[in-house]
Each structure stands twice: as C-alpha cells, then as structure tokens.
N, C-alpha and C positions, 0 to 999 in steps of 0.2 A: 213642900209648899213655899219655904223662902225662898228657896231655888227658884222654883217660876216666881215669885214675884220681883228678886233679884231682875234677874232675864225682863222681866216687865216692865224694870223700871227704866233702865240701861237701852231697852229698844225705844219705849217711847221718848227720852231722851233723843236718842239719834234720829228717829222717824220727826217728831217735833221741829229738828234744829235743819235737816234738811227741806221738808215744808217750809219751813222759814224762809230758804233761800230758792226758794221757788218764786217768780213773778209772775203766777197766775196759774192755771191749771191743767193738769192731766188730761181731763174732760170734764165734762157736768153732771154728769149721773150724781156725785155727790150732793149737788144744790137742791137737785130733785130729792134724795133721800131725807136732807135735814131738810126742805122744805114740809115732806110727809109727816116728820116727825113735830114740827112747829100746829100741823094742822091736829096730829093726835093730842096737842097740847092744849090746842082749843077748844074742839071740838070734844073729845073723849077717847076711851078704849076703843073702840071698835068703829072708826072712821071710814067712810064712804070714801074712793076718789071720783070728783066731778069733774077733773077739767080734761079731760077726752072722751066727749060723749059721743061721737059715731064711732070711735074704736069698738075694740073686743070689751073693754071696759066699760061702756056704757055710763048711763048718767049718773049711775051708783054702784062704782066700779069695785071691787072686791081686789085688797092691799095682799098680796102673797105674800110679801114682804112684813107682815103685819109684824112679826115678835121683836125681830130686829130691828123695826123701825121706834117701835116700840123702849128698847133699851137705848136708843138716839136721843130722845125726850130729854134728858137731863142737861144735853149740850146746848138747846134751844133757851137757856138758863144766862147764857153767856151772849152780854147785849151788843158786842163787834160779832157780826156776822161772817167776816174772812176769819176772826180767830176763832170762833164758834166750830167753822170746816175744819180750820187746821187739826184742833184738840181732839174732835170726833174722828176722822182721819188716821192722828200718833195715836188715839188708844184705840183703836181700832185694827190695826197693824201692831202695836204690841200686846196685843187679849191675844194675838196667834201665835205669839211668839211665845207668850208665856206658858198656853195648854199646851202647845205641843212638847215642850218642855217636861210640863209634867206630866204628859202621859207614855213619855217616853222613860221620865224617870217610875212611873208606875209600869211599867212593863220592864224595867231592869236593863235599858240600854247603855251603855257604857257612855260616860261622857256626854249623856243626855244635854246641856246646855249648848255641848257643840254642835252636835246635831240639828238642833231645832233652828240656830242660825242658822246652818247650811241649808232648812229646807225652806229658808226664805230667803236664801240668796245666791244657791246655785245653778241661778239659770239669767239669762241677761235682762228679760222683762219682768220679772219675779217680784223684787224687793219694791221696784215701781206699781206695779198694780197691788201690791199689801197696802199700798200709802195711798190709795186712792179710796176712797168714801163709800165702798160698795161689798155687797157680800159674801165675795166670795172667800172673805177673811173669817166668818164665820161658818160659811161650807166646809172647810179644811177642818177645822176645830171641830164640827160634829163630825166626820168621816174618821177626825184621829179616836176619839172618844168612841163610836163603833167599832172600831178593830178592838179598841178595849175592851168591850162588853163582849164582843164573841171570843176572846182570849178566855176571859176569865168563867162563860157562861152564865153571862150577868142577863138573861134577856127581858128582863120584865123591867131592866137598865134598858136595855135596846129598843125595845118597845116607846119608853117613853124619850130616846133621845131622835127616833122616827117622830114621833108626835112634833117633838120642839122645833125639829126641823123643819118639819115641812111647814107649821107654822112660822117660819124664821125665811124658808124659802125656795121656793120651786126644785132648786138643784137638790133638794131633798131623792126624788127620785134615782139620784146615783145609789143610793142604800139598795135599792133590791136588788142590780146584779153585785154589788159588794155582799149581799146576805146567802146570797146562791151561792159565790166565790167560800164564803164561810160554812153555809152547809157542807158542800165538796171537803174540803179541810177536815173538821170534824168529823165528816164520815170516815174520812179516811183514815185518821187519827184511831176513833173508835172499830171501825171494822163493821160497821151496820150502816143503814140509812137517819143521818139524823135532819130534820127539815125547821126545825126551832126559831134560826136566825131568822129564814122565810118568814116563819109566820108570825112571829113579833114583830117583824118593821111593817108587815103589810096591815098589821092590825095595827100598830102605831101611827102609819099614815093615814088609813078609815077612818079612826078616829078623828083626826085630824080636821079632815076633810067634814065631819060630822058635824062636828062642834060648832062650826066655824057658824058668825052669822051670815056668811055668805052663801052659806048652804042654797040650792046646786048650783049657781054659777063660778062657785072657785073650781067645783068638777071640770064644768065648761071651758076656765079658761089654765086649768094644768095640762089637758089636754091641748089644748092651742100651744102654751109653751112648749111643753114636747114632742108633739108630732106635727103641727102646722110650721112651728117656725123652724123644727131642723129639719124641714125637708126642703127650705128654700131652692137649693139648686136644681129640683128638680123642672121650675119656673122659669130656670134662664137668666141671659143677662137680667132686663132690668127687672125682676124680684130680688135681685143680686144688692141691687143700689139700694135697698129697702131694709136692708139688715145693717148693722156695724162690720167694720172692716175684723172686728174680731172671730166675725164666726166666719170671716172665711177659711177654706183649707191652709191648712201647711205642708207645705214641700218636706218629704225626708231629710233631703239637704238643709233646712232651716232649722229643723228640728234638733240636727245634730249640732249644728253651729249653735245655739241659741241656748242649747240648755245640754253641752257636753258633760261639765263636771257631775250633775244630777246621770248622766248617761254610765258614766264611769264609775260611780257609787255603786248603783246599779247592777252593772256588771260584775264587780267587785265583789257584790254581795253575794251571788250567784256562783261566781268560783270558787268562794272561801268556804259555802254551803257541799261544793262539790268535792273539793277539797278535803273538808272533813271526814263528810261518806265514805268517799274510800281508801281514809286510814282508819275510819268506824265502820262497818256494811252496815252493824245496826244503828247509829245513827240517823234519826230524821227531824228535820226542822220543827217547830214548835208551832202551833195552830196560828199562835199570831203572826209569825212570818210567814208563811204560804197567805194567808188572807191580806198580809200588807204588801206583798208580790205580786198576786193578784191582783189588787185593786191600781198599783203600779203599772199594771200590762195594760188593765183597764186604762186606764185615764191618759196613758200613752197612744190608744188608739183615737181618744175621745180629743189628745192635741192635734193628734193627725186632719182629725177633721175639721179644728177648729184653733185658731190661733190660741184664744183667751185659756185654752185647757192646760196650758204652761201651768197657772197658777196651780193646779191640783195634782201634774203630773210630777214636778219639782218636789215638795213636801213630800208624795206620797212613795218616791223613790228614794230620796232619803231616809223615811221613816225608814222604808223596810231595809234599807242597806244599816243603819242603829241597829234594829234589832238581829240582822246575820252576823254583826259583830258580836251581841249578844250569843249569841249562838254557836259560834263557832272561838268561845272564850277569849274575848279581845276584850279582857273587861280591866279595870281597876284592882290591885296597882298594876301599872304599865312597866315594862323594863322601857330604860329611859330613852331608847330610841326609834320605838313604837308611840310615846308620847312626842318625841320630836317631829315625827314623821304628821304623828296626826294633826299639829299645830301648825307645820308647812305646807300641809294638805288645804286646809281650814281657811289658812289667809289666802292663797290662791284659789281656790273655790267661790270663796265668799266676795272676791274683788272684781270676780264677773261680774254680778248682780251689783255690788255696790258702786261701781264704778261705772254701769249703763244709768243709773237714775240720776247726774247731771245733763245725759246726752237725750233725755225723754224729752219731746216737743210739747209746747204747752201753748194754753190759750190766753189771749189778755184777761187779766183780772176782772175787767168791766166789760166784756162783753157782751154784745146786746141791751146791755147796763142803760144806755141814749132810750133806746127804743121802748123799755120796760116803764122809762118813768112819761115818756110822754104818754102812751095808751093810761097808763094810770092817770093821767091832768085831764087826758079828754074823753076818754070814756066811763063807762060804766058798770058795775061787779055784773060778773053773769055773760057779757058779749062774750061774743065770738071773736076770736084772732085766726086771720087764714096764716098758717107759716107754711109756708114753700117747702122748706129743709124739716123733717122731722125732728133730728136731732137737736135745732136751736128749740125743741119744746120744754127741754132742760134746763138753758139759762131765764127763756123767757116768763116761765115760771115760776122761779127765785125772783125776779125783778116785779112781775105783774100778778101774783099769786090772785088776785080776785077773779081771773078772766078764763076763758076757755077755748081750747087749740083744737085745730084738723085732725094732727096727728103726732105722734113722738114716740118714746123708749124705742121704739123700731118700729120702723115705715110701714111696718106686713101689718101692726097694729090693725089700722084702716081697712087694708087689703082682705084681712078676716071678719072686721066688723061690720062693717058696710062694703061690698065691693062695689055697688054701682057708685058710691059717691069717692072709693078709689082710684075708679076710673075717670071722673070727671076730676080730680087733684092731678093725676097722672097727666090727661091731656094737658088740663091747666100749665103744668111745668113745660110742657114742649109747645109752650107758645101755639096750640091750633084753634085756640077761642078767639073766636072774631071781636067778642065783648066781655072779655075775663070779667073786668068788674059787675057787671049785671049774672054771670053765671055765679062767681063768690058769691054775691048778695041771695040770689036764689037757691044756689043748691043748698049751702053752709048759712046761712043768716050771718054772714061774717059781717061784723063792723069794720077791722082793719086788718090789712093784709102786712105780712114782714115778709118781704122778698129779700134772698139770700145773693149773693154778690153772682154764683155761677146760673142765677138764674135770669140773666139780664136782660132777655130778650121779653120775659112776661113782665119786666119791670119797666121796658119802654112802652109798650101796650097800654100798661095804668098810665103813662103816663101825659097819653094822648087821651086818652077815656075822661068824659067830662063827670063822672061816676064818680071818679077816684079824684083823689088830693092828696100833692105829695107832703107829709109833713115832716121827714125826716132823710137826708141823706148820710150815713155811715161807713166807716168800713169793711161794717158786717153786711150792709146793704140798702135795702129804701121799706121805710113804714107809709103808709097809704092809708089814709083815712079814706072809707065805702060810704059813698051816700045814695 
C-alpha cells in the first residue's frame, strides 16, 4: 500500500506539473465531466441530464457516468475553475497509476512500480489521454482489479467490481468477454467446465442496471453505446463526421508505430512463457496471465478498430508481460544485469509516451469562452442553442451551463434520438435551407445559434436573414441571436 501511494504521489506530481505547462487543452470532455459533477453538487445524488433534450438522452437524461462523476464532486470545491480541471485531471491519472501498481504488486509481479509506469507510458498517445479528464483512467483500474478477482477466485469481488463499473461506465461491458476469457482459463486450469466469472459479472452488471433510477432507459441507452454507435461505419462517409476521430479505425502500421514498446513487452512475454515450457513440459502459465493475455489480444483488436483503444491495449499488455515475468522467475533479487537491463528498457519505453505529451495539439484556454458569456447576458435558463459542430457542446456547456444544445458527446447523439430533426441539423449544415433561421426557430425552438468557422456558408445565410442577429464574431465562429 505505500508502494502505490509512493507511485501516486510522484505521478500526480508529474501529471500536475505537465498540465501546468499546457496552454489550454486536449479537448473538453473534461469541462463537460466536472461540469456534471458541479450539477451532482447542486442538484444531488442521482441527477438528471437536461441539456440535450432531442438526443438519445432526452429531457431527463440518465448519467452512465454517474459513480465517477460522482467521485469528481470533491474537485468542484476548488473556486479557479482551470485549477479545479487540472487537480481532477493529475489525480485522476495518478488513482491508475497507483492501482495498477498495486495490483500488480498483489499478484507478485516483479518490479511492480515499473511496470505500472510502463503501462502508462509505453505507447505514444498513452500518458496524454491518462491526463485528460475522462474515464477511461478508471476503465483500466476496474479491468486490472478483474483479472484480480478471477486470479484469486474472488467472484462475489467480481460481481460487485461489474456493479461499480458499469455504474462508473459504459465500457463496463468489456468484462463479459474478459469473464468468458477467464472461464476458458480456469477450465482449463481445473480440467472441467467452470462458468462463475460469467455469471458474477453478468449478475453484477443486472444489478446494476436495476438499481439504477434510470431504470429502463439506462438499458436503452447501453444499448445505443454499444451497438448503435459501434457500428457507425456501416452508415458511410457522413455518419463518419458524427462520431470523434477516435473511434476511427487504425491502420496495422499505426498501430505498430504508436504503441511498439507495449508490442514488444508483449511479445516478450509470450517467448519467455514459451521458453520455459520447453525446458518445463509440465510447466503452464498461471490463471492470471492467460486471462491478462487474453484480455491483451482483446483490447488489441478493440485498438484495431478504434483509435482511443491504445489506452486499454498499452496497460493491459504490460500488465500481462509483469506477470510472465512473474512467471517465468524474473523476480527480485535480480543479478545486476537483468536489473540494468530492465532500467534501460524502462527509460526507453517510457520516453515514447513521455516525450509525445509536449507534441499533443491543444485547444485555447477560452474557447467558445466570448460566446458562453454573451448567451448568458441575453438570454434566458432553459433556451435553446442551435450549435452546428457537436462537439463545441462541451465547451459551450462549461461557459453557458443554464441553456440547452441540438447535439454533442457525439453527433450520432441526434441521429438515434430524434432522426427526423437529424436530418433537418444535417441539411442545415450543407447550407440547403432557403430560411435556416425560421427552420432553427421552428424545428428546435432555438434562441441562438453558434456556427463553427467550417460551417461558413450557413453563417452567411444568418447573415442575410432578417431572423437572425449577428451578436458575435470569433475565432471559433459567429453566435446569432433568432428572433
């Protein structure tokens, strides 16, 4: 336990001091997160979202995110709002830093603190998306803590780290083929059919799902996460534009380039397993590495498909390459050139990822920032905001918390919740309304519209429209008061 809190101090330190020297940000999912967590503050435990009422979400929209927005609340404490992000952010990025530590050093991997570095830094997008505001720093943390509990046959542990999850977050759902991956294991381990892991997380999730006051529309919309929005490419170019550029595919060749040292762990871990067999024939790996190999192949296909799955594939390739060391006796004490070796491994590995997070593109500090506080001077809690671009529904949000948007977290939002008023946003953007302003006003009750800069052509429109008023020109684009 000093161990990870050592490790937890030392990263939020570094995570803290690099934020520092950031001049704006990653993206804004984070603003949107501590904004949720500002409204669980006001509001209560179990908060409504209201501000995308024709999405999937509705006018009383059900927070999947609830647990972990939930543990965000303490941040909202802190009355600078950029140092408010940043703290949430550094402890946020070191809470992964520090479980994976220790459940690495509770699984007996050798050199457990080094490891848990390398699973957040050997891959080039890696240590950058830990330090961003969002949960997939908590996904990792329950997925390590599952291998755990099917290590040790903890399942009534499993069961309820299914529960926290999926209350914490949608990517909960990666447990059931990790729990399949651990039934297979233990069968094979034991020599019979065991199905346990199965049935504790799927009864952990139910539960879940039960509890919840959003009983059935959180059903409704886990489903939309999972099978409506990963199947976007089957829609085409522009359902394409409607998602973030992380869920798009990756190239094998990126793949390898972006996240090689994690490749090599990997691999690594997998000859020295092979390696031992046959100078053991009886020899065989230990439940929790075939399940954290497993879940490595897994989340390897899962990057394939999708940019942002770095973050699960990195850790969870490292983890299992810690424990084949484990395994194949690479433990403590070291003869001194297997510890040289692993310390020149270590800084090399870890300087990919450390060394991409000055080169990550960021956004201004204030953006949107103009546009948030004029809707705020002239309008009123409750309106409508038409935005053009989904994603500015993140900052606009943090700047205008009273008001309420077309669309955002992702375009497809709309597109499942309402499609006919999808499609009337969709033409809107290709300039084919002869009268945008009178169609906003009508389809959306929109008061003001925030046009995005690549959408210029619908912003010259308003601007001939006797409808519309322009009250705002920006960098980010033009706000338009609907009358």
């Amino acid at each position: 336990m000093l161990e990870a809190a050592a490790v937890f101090v030392v990263a939020l330190v570094f995570f803290r001091w690099k934020l520092g020297q950031w001049n704006g940000f990653a993206d804004y999912d984070g603003h949107f997160h501590l904004m949720v967590a500002h409204w669980i503050a006001d509001r209560g435990l179990w908060s409504d979202l209201p501000w995308l009422p024709f999405t999937v979400l509705g006018e009383r929209g059900p927070d999947h995110q609830w647990l972990w927005h939930l543990a965000l609340v303490p941040f909202t404490a802190i009355a600078d709002p950029a140092q408010a992000l940043a703290w949430a952010a550094a402890v946020n990025g070191a809470a992964t830093a520090a479980a994976a530590t220790f459940v690495m050093r509770l699984l007996g991997v050798p050199a457990a603190p080094v490891f848990a570095v390398l699973a957040m830094t050997a891959g080039v997008s890696v240590p950058a998306r830990f330090m961003m505001l969002r949960a997939q720093n908590i996904a990792v943390i329950y997925m390590l803590l599952a291998v755990w509990a099917m290590a040790r046959s903890r399942y009534k542990t499993l069961g309820a780290i299914a529960f926290l999850f999926l209350e914490s977050y949608h990517a909960a759902v990666v447990l059931l083929p990790m729990a399949l991956i651990g039934c297979a294991a233990r069968s094979f381990e034991e020599r019979k059919a065991i199905v346990t892991p199965a049935v504790a997380v799927a009864g952990g999730m139910t539960l879940a799902l039960l509890v919840s006051p959003w009983f059935p529309r959180n059903v409704e919309y886990l489903l939309f996460h999972t099978l409506f929005k990963t199947t976007w490419p089957v829609y085409g170019e522009q359902m394409s534009a409607l998602v973030g550029t992380e869920w798009h595919p990756s190239a094998w060749s990126n793949i390898w380039r972006l996240a090689w040292p994690a490749h090599l762990m990997l691999v690594a871990a997998l000859a020295g397993l092979a390696w031992r067999w046959r100078r053991e024939p009886g020899f065989r790996p230990r439940t929790d590495t075939l399940v954290a190999i497993g879940t490595a192949a897994l989340s390897l296909y899962l990057y394939h498909r999708a940019v942002r799955f770095a973050e699960y594939y990195v850790p969870l390739a490292v983890f299992a390459a810690g424990l084949a060391a484990r395994d194949v006796e690479l433990s403590f004490p070291l003869r001194r050139w297997r510890t040289a070796l692993l310390a020149a491994w270590a800084l090399a590995a870890a300087s990919v990822g450390v060394a991409a997070i000055d080169r990550v593109p960021l956004m201004p500090p204030d953006y949107l920032a103009r546009a948030g506080a004029r809707i705020n001077e002239t309008g009123g809690p409750g309106e409508m905001v038409f935005n053009s671009l989904w994603s500015d529904f993140m900052a606009l949000v943090w700047w205008a918390p009273a008001f309420r948007y077309i669309n955002g977290l992702d375009g497809h939002y709309l597109a499942y919740g309402n499609p006919a008023r999808s499609a009337i946003w969709l033409a809107l953007l290709d300039g084919v309304a002869d009268d945008p302003a009178t169609v906003m006003i009508s389809a959306f009750g929109a008061r003001f519209a925030v046009i995005a800069r690549q959408h210029g052509k619908l912003a010259e429109q308003l601007m001939g429209n006797p409808r519309a008023v322009l009250l705002l020109t920006a960098p980010e684009g033009w706000l338009f008061e609907l009358r």
